[in-house]
C-alpha positions as CSV (number, residue, x, y, z in Angstrom):
1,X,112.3,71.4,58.7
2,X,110.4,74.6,57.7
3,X,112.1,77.7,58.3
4,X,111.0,80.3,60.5
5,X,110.0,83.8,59.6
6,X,111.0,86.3,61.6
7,X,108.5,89.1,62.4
8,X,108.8,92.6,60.9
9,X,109.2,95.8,63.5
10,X,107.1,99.0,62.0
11,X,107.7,101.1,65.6
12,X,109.8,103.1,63.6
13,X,107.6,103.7,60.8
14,X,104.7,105.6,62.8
15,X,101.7,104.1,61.0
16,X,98.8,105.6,63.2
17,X,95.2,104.6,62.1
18,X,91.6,104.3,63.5
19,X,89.8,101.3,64.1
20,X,86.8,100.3,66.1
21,X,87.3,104.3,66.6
22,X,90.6,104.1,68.6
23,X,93.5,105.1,67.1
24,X,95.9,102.8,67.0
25,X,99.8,101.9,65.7
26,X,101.0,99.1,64.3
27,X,104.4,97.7,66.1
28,X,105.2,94.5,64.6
29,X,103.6,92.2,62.3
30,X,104.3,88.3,62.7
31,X,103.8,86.8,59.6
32,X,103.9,83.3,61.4
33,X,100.8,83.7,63.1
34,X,99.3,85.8,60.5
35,X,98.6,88.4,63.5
36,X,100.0,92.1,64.0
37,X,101.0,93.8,67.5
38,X,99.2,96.9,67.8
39,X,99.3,100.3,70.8
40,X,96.1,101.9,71.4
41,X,97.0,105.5,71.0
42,X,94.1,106.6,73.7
43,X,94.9,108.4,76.7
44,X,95.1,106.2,79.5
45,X,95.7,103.1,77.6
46,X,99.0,101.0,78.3
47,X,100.4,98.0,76.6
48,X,100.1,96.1,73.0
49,X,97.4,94.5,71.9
50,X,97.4,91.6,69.4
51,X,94.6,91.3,66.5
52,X,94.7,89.4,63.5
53,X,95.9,90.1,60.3
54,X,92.5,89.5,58.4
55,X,90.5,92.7,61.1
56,X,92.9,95.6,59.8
57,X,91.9,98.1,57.2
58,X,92.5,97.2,54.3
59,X,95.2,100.6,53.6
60,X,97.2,98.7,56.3
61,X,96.9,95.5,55.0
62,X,98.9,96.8,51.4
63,X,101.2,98.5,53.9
64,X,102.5,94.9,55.4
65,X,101.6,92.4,52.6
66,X,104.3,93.8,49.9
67,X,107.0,92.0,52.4
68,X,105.5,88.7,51.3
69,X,108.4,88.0,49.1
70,X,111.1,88.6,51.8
């Protein structure tokens, strides 16, 4: 039986960026699904957000991927 992986919390971490010109912060990614929990940063805006791993940028992308041994 394949063992699960858990997901990897990066609340803590404050890593802020822009896309689709929102700012936005990466919460958790869930290496699973291949998909990462975002918080638009925009006044007004409430909840998280999921998007998938292959839409961030790619200075994001070499933030999460190093894990990929773990």
């Amino acid at each position: 039986m394949a063992r699960k992986k858990k997901s990897v919390d990066y609340s803590q971490d404050n890593v802020i960026f822009t896309m689709d010109k929102k700012q936005e912060k990466l919460m958790r990614y869930m290496p699973e699904v291949q998909a990462v929990e975002l918080k638009c940063m925009e006044p007004g805006s409430k909840g998280t957000h999921e998007v998938a791993f292959a839409h961030l940028p790619k200075e994001i992308k070499q933030l999460v991927k190093p894990l990929k041994g773990k």
